[in-house]
N, C-alpha and C positions, 0 to 999 in steps of 0.2 A: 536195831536195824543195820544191816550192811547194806553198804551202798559204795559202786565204784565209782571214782569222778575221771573222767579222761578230756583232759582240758592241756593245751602245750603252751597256756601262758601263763606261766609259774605264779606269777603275785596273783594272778586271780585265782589259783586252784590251790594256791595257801590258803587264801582267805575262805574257799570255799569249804575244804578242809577242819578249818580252825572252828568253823562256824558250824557243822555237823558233831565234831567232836564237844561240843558244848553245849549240843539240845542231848546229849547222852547217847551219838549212834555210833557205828563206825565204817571211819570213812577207810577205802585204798584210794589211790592215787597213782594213774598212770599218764606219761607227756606224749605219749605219739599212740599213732592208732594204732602201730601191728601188737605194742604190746600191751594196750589198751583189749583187743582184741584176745592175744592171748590170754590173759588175766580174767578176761569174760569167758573163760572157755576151759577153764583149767579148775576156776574154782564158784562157790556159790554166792550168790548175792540176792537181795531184795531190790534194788532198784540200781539204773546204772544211768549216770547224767554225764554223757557225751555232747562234746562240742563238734559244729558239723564240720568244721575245717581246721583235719589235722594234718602234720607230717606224717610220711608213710603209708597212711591210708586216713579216707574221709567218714565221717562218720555216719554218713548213711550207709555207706559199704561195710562197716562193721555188721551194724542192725540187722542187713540183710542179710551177713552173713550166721549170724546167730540164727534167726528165722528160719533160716534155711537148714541150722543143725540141727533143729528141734527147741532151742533154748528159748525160752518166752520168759524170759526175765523183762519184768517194762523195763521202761527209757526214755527220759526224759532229754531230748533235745536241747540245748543251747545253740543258739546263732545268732549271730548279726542282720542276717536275712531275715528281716521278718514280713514281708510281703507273703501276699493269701498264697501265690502259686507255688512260695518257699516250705510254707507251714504244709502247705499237700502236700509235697514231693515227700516231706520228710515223715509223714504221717502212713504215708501210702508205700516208702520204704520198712514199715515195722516200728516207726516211733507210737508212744504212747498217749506222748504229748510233746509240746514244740514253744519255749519260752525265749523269745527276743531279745537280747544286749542291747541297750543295758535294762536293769533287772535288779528288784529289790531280794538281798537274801531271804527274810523274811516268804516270799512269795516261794520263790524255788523251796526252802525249807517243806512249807504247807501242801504244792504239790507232788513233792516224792514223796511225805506222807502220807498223801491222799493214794498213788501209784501201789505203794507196799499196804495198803488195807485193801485193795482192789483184788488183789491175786485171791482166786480161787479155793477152798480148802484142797489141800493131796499136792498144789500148786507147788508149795515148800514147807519143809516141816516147821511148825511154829513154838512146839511142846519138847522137854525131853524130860526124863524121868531115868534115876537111876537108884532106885530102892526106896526112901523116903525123900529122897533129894528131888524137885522139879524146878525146871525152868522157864518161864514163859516169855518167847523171843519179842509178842504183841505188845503187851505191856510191860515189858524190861522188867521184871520181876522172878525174884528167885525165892522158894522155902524149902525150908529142909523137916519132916512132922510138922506141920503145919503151920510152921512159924514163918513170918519173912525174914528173909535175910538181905540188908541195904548195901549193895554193892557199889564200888566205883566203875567207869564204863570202862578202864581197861581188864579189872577184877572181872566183868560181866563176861566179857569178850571174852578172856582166857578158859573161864567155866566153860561158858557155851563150848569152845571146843574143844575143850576134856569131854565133857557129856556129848557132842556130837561123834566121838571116837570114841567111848565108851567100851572099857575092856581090852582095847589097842595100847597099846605105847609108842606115844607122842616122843618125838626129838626134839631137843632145844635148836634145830633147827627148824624142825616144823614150827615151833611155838615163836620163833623167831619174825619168820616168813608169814606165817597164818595169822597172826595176833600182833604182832609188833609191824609189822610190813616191811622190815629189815632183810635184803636181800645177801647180807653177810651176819662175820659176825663182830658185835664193836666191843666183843670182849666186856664185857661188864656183868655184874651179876643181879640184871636187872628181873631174870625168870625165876631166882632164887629168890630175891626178897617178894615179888610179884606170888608166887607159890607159897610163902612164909604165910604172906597177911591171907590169903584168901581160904588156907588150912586154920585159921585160928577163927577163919569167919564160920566155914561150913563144920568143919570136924571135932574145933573145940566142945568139952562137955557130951560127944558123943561116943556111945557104945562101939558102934562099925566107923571105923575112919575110912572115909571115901577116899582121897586123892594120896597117892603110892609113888614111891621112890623104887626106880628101877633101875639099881646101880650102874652105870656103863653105858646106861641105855635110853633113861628121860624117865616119862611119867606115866602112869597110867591111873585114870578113875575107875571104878569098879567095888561091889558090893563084900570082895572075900580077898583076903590078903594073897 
């Protein structure tokens, strides 16, 4: 599960962070709302846990403004406000739901799980499939011929968006940006060893080797060399 957190006070959105990345989802992380906003609008997610008072823009005017593009991704609220005519406003601006500071991780964890089984089928794609390879984004599971294959969640992550581009070629800056959440690059050969292990998971022992080096250029998955 992707999920974006837009929260502008760093030890809490560490912690929030830290604590997504360890039930196996993945999290981004933005501090202020316009780019909290653009980050919701540029790319996909399953649930987005906004706080209602950010720098640069507040978080009901986010929601509204997604609503308003068409984008029905839920949203989970966070606020300090938690009085009834707070939880309306924010419900009645496009929230999904509305949970009050302070707040056990545990709870927030349960309801943006609860948000991301709620969406609709067509909603977002949950399946990918590329030859005998499938993915299933519901139950964080991967097989390739009918086997499972036990991933780690940034292994999961990097799949899913090989198979979400599928036939494209991916940059070590997309893969950077998209999967790492690195907005530069910190020089390290963390997509090469990252690409190593997860070619020895899915391609080892097989006939068609899925995931392709494209010299100059990044990566692509795909069924024919």
């Amino acid at each position: 599960m992707r999920v974006l957190i837009i929260e502008d006070d760093v030890e809490a959105a560490a912690f929030i962070v830290k604590g997504f990345r360890e039930a196996g989802h993945a999290p981004s992380y933005a501090a202020d709302g316009e780019t909290g906003l653009d980050y919701a609008l540029s790319d996909e997610y399953d649930v987005l846990v906004v706080d209602r008072m950010l720098p640069k823009r507040d978080g009901l005017s986010i929601i509204s403004e997604l609503r308003s593009a068409g984008n029905q991704t839920p949203a989970l609220i966070l606020s300090a406000l938690g009085e009834v005519d707070d939880r309306v406003a924010g419900l009645r601006a496009g929230g999904d739901d509305y949970l009050p500071k302070p707040y056990a991780f545990s709870e927030l964890l349960a309801r943006v799980e609860v948000l991301a089984r709620r969406q609709t089928p067509g909603e977002a794609q949950t399946t990918y499939r590329v030859g005998d390879l499938e993915l299933d984004r519901l139950s964080h599971s991967v097989k390739r011929g009918g086997d499972t294959i036990p991933l780690q969640p940034r292994e999961f992550r990097l799949l899913e968006f090989l198979m979400k581009n599928a036939g494209q070629v991916v940059t070590r800056t997309m893969l950077l940006e998209k999967v790492w959440d690195y907005h530069f690059d910190p020089q390290t050969n963390v997509i090469d060893v990252h690409i190593s292990r997860l070619r020895a998971k899915i391609d080892k022992g097989q006939q068609v080797p899925l995931i392709q080096t494209v010299r100059g250029a990044g990566y692509v998955l795909r069924e024919t060399a």
